[in-house]
C-alpha positions in Angstrom: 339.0 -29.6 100.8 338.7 -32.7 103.2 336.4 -31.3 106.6 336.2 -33.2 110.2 332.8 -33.2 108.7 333.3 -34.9 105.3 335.5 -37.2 106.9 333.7 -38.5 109.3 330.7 -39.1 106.9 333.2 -41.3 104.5 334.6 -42.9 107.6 330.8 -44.0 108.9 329.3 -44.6 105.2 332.6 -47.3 104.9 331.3 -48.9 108.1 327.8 -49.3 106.3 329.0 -50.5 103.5 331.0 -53.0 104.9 334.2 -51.6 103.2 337.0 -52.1 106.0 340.2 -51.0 104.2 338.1 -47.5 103.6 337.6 -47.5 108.0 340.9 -48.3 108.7 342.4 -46.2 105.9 340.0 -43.0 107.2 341.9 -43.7 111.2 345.3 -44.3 109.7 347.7 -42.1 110.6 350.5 -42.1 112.9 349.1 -40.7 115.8 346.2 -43.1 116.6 345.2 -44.6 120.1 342.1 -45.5 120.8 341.3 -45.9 124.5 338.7 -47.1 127.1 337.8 -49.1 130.1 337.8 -52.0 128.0 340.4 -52.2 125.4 343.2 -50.3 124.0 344.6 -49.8 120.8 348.0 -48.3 119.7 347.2 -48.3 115.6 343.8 -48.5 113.4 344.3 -52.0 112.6 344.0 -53.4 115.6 340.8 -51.1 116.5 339.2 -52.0 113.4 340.1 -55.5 113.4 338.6 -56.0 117.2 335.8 -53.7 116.4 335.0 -55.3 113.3 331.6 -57.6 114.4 329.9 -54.5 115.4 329.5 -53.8 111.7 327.5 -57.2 111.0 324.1 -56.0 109.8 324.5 -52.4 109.6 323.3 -50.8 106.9 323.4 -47.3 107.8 324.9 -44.4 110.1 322.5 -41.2 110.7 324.1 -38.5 112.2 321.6 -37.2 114.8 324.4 -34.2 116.4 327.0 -32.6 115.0 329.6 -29.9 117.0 332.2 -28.7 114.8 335.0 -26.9 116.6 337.7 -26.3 114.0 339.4 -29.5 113.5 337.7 -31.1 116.0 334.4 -32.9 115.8 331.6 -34.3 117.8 329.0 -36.9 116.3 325.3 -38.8 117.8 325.0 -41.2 116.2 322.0 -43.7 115.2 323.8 -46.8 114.3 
């Protein structure tokens, strides 16, 4: 069974390993915004697509926190 948990791990180990139709597959889904001060996005796409140079030289993701509240899910991370 797919968790917030296990999901978000898949979603942050793609990031690492460079791998961005697994990111944008792992936010795709109908209901997606993303929004802040800076930017806003109405699909995964666009997010990843803008987003995308923040992966150059990452090799990992450590979660440092995790709250799991049912379907919802709150990561630290160490990127």
């Amino acid at each position: 069974m797919k968790t917030p948990k296990s999901i978000a791990r898949k979603y942050y180990e793609s990031w690492a390993r460079q791998d961005k139709k697994n990111v944008v597959q792992y936010l795709s889904n109908d209901h997606f915004t993303f929004s802040s001060p800076q930017e806003s996005f109405s699909n995964a796409k666009e997010f990843v697509d803008v987003c995308w140079f923040y992966s150059e030289g990452l090799e990992s993701v450590k979660i440092i926190k995790k709250v799991n509240g049912g379907i919802q899910l709150f990561l630290i991370l160490l990127w």
